[in-house]
N, C-alpha and C positions, 0 to 999 in steps of 0.2 A: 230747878231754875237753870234755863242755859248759864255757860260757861263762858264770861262775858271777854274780847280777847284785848291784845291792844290798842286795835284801831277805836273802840271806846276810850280807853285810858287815853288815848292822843288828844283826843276833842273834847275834855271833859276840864280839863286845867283853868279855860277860859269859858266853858261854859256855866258850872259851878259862881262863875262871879255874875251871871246876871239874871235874867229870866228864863234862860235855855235855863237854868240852873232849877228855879223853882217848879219848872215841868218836869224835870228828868231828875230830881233829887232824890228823892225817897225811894223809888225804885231803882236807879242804879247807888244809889247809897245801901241800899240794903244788899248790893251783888257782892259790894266793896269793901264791906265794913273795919277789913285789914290794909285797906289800900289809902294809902297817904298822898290826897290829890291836891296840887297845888296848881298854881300859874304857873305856865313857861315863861312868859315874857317875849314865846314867839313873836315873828314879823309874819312869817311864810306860812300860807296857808296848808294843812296835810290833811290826809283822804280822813283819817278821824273829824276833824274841823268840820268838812263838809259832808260826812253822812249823818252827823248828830244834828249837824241844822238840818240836810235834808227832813229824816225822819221829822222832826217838829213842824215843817212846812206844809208834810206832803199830809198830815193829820189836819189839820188845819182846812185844806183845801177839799179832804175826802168828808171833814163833818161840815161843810160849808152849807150842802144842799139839805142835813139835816140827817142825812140816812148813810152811810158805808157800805157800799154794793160789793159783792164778790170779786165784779170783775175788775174793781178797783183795785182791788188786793191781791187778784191775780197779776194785776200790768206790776205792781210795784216789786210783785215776786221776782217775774219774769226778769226787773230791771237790773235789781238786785242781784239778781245771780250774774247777769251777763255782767254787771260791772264791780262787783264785789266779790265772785267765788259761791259755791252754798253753802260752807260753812259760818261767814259772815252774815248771809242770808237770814238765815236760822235767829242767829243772835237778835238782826235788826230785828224780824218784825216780831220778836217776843217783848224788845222793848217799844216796838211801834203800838200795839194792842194796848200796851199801856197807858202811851200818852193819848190814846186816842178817848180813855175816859177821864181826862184830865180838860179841868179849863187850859186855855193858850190866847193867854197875853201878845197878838199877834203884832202890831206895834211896837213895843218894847222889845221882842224877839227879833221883829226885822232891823231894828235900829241897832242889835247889837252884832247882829250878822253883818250887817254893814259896814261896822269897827274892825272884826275878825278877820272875815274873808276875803280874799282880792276880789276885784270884776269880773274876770273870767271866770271864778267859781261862780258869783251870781249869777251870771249868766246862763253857766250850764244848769244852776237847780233851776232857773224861772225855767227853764226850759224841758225838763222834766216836769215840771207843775203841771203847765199843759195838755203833757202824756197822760197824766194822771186824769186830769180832768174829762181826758176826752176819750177815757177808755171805755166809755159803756155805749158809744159810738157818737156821743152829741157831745157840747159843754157848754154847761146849764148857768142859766143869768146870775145866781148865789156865786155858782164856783169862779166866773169870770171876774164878777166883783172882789172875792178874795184877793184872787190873783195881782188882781189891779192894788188893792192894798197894799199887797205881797211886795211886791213892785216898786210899789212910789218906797213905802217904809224903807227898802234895802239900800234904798240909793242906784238903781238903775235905773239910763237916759229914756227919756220919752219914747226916744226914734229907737231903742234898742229892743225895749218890750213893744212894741210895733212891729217890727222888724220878725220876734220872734213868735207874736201874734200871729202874722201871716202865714207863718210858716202852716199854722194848724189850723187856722180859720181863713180860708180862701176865697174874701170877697172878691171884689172885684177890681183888678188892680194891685193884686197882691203880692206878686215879684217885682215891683217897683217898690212897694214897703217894704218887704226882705232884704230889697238893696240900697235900701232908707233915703229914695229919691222921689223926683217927681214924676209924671207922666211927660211934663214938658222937657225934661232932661235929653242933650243930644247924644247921638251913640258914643260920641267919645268920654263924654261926661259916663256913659251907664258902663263903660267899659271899665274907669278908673274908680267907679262904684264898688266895682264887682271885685277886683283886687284889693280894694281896703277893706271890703267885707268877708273875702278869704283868708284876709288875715288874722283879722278879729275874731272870726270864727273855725280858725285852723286849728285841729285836735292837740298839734302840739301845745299849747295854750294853754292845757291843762293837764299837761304831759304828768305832773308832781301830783299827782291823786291816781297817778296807777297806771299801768297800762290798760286794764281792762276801763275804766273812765274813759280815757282817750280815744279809745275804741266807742263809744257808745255816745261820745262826742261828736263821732262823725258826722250824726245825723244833721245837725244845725249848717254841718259845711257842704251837704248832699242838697238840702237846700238850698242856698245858697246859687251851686252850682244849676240846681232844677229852674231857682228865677230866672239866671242871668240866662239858660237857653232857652225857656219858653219866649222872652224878650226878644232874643238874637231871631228867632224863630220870628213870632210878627211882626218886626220890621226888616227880615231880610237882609241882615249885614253880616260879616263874617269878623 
């Protein structure tokens, strides 16, 4: 059995207290069995918090369609490493394998992610979710319903998971949902759009889960940036 490091023992104080806890017990209790886990009593959310809900999420949305595809597990690899190291890596998805034949209380798990984590961490897992789902090149009506679950439960805004909907699902219309406005919106209005939403979605935002998070963050804010100039683009304003 991998060597399981700290960034588990960081996120496991507060997950132990609720239904992260009855998915991830027995197997990381059995990593532990010398490790005396308690409650921090933290406020502030750390990269442990948000990979141990990740993993529970991102299990959840991969048995959604009912099957686990490779290249499911390759995206999540790949993510993994870019924003966690491959040492980390390693550890996750040995504990990912896991919960992945485990029921998951998704409701009670979101509802308690939502006590745990700030906003900005939600946002960036919903936002990974996505990746997840649409790494086999579509994403499939099971895995969007999750998502939407995923979602309402965590306590994130309508116009937020909208927002980062678009990002990956490009109807039509879809850099006006990114910048969580109307079509009738005038350019001055899509201008100060576009600043509230570089800032809610600036990497620093989630600077306290790592550098390499931050970095992998980017992508929400490259969005962002891609709406507001396809916009600036067909109406011709500078």
């Amino acid at each position: 059995m991998a060597k399981f490091g700290k960034w588990i023992v960081g996120g496991l104080g507060w997950a132990f207290l609720g239904p992260i806890g009855g998915v991830l017990g027995y197997f990381v209790g059995s990593a532990f069995d010398s490790v005396d886990i308690k409650a921090t009593g933290r406020s502030a959310t750390t990269q442990g918090d948000f990979l141990m809900s990740l993993l529970v999420l991102v299990a959840a949305v991969m048995k959604a369609d009912g099957k686990v595809l490779k290249s499911e597990l390759d995206y999540v690899k790949a993510y993994l490493v870019k924003s966690f190291g491959t040492e980390k890596t390693g550890e996750a998805l040995t504990l990912l394998r896991d919960i992945l034949n485990r029921d998951i209380p998704v409701e009670q798990v979101c509802m308690q992610i939502s006590q745990q984590l700030d906003y900005s961490s939600r946002l960036q897992l919903l936002h990974f979710l996505f990746g997840i789902a649409q790494a086999d090149g579509s994403i499939d009506d099971s895995e969007l319903k999750m998502i939407e679950r995923i979602y309402y439960h965590m306590g994130v805004k309508s116009a937020d998971y909208n927002s980062i909907k678009s990002m990956f699902i490009q109807e039509n219309g879809w850099a006006y949902q990114v910048l969580e406005i109307e079509k009738t919106a005038s350019d001055d209005e899509i201008k100060k759009a576009y600043r509230k939403m570089a800032v809610k979605y600036h990497p620093d935002k989630v600077s306290y889960l790592g550098e390499d998070v931050q970095k992998a963050a980017k992508e929400k804010f490259q969005k962002v940036s891609e709406a507001y100039e396809k916009i600036k683009k067909e109406r011709a304003f500078a």
